[in-house]
ChimeraX commands (.cxc) that place a marker at each C-alpha (Angstrom):
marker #1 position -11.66,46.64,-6.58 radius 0.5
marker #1 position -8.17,47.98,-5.85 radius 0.5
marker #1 position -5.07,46.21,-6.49 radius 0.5
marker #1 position -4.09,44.87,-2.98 radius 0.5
marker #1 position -7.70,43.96,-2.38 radius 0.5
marker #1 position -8.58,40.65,-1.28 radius 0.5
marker #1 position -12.15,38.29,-2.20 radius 0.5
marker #1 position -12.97,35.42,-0.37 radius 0.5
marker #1 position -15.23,32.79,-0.77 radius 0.5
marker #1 position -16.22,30.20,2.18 radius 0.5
marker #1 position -12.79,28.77,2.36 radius 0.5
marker #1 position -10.72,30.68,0.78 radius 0.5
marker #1 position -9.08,34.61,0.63 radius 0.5
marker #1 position -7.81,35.23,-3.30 radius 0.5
marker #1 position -7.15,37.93,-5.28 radius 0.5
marker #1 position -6.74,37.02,-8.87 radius 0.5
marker #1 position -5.12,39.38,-11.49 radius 0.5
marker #1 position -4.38,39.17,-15.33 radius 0.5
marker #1 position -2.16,41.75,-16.96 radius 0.5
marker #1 position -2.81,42.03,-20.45 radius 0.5
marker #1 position -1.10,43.91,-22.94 radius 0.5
marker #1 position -2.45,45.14,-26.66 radius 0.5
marker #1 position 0.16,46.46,-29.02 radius 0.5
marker #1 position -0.90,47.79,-32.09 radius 0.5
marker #1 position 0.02,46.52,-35.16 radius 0.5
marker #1 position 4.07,47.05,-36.68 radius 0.5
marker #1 position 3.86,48.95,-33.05 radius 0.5
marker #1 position 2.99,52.03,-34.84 radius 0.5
marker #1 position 1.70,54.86,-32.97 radius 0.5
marker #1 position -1.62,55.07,-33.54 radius 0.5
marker #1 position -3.25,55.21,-29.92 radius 0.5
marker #1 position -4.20,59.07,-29.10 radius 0.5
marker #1 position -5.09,60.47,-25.50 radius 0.5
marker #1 position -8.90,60.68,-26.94 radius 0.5
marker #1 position -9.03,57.40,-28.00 radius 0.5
marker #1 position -7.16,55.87,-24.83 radius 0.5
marker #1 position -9.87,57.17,-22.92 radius 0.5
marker #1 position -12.51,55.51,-25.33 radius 0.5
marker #1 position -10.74,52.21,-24.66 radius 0.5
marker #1 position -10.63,52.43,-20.88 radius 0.5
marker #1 position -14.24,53.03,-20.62 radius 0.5
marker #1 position -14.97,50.34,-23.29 radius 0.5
marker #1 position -12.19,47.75,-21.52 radius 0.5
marker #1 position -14.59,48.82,-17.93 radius 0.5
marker #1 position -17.95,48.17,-19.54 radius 0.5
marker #1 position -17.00,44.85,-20.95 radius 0.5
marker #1 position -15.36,43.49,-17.59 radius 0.5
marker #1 position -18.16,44.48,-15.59 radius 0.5
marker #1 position -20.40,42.25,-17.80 radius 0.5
marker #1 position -18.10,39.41,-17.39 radius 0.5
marker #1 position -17.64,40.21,-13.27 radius 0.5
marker #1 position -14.57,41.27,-13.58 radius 0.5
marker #1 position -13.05,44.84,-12.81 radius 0.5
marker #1 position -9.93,47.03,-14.10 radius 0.5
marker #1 position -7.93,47.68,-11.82 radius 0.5
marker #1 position -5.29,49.49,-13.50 radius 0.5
marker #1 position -5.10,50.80,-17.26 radius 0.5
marker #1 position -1.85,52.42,-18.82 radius 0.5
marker #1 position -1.44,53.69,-22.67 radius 0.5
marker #1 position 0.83,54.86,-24.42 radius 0.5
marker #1 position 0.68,55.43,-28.29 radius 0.5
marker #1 position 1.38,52.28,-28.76 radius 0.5
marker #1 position 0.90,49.67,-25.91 radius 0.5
marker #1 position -2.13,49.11,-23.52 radius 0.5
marker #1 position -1.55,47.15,-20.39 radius 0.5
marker #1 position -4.35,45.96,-18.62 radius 0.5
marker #1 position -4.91,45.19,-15.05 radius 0.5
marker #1 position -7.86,42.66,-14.57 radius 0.5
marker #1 position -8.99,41.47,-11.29 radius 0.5
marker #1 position -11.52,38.66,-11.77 radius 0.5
marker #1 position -13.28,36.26,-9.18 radius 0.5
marker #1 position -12.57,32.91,-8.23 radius 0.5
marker #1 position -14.74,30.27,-10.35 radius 0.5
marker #1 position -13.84,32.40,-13.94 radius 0.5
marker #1 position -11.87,30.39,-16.08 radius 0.5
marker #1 position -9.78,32.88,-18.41 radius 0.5
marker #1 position -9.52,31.08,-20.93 radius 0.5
marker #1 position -13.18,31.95,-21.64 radius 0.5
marker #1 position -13.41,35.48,-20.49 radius 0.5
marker #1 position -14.34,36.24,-24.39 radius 0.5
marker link #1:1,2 radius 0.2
marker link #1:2,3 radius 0.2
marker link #1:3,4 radius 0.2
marker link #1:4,5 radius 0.2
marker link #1:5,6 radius 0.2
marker link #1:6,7 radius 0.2
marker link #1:7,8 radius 0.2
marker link #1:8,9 radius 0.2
marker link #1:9,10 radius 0.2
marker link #1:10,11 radius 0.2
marker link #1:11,12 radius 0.2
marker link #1:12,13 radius 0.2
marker link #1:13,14 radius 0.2
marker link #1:14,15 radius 0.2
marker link #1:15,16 radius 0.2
marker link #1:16,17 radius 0.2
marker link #1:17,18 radius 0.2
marker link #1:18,19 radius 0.2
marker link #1:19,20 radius 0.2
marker link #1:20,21 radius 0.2
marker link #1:21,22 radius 0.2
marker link #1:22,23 radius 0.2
marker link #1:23,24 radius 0.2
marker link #1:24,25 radius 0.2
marker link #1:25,26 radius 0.2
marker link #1:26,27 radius 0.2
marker link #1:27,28 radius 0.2
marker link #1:28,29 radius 0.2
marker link #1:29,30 radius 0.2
marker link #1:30,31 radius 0.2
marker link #1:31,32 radius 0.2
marker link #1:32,33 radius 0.2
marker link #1:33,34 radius 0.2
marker link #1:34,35 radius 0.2
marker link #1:35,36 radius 0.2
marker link #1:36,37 radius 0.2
marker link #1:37,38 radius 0.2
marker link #1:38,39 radius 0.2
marker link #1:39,40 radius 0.2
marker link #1:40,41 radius 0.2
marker link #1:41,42 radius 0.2
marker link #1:42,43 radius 0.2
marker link #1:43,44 radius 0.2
marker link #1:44,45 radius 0.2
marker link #1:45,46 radius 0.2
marker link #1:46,47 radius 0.2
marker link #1:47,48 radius 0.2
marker link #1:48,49 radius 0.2
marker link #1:49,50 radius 0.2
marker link #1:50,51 radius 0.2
marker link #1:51,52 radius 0.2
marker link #1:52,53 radius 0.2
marker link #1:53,54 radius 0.2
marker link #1:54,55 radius 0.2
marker link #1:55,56 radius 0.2
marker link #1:56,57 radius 0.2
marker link #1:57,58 radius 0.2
marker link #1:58,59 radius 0.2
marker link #1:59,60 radius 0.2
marker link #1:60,61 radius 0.2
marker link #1:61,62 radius 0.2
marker link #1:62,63 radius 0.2
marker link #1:63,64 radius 0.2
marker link #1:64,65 radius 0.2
marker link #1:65,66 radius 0.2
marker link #1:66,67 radius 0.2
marker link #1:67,68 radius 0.2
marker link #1:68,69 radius 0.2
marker link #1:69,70 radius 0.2
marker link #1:70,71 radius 0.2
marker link #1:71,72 radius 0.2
marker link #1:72,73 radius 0.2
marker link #1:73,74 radius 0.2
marker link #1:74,75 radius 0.2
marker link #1:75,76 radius 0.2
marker link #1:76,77 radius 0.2
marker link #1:77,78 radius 0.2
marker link #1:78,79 radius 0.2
marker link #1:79,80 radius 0.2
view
């Protein structure tokens, strides 16, 4: 799924996105490059079991923004 991608359904075209952003804790710098990449392939595994994809994933040493696409019929509110 890329970001400008569209999903339909029988009535309707939709392309949902969450951006979600971890910061660690005090925002100390604690996020390496080797440990960024463990996150974006743990972050992928977990939304593929849920049906959802990452887009998008950006770290720094301290923030981590996620881009989620996710299809229509997932409440995120439980995406847990």
């Amino acid at each position: 799924m890329t970001e400008t991608e569209m999903m339909s359904s029988s009535h309707a075209v939709y392309a949902l996105r969450l951006h979600i952003v971890f910061v660690t804790k005090y925002r100390r710098k604690t996020l390496t490059p080797d440990l960024l990449v463990a996150l974006r392939e743990a972050f992928a595994d977990i939304l593929a079991d849920w049906r959802c994809a990452l887009i998008e994933f950006r770290g720094a040493a301290d923030p981590v923004h996620l881009l989620v696409g996710y299809p229509f019929g997932t409440q995120h509110l439980y995406l847990d």
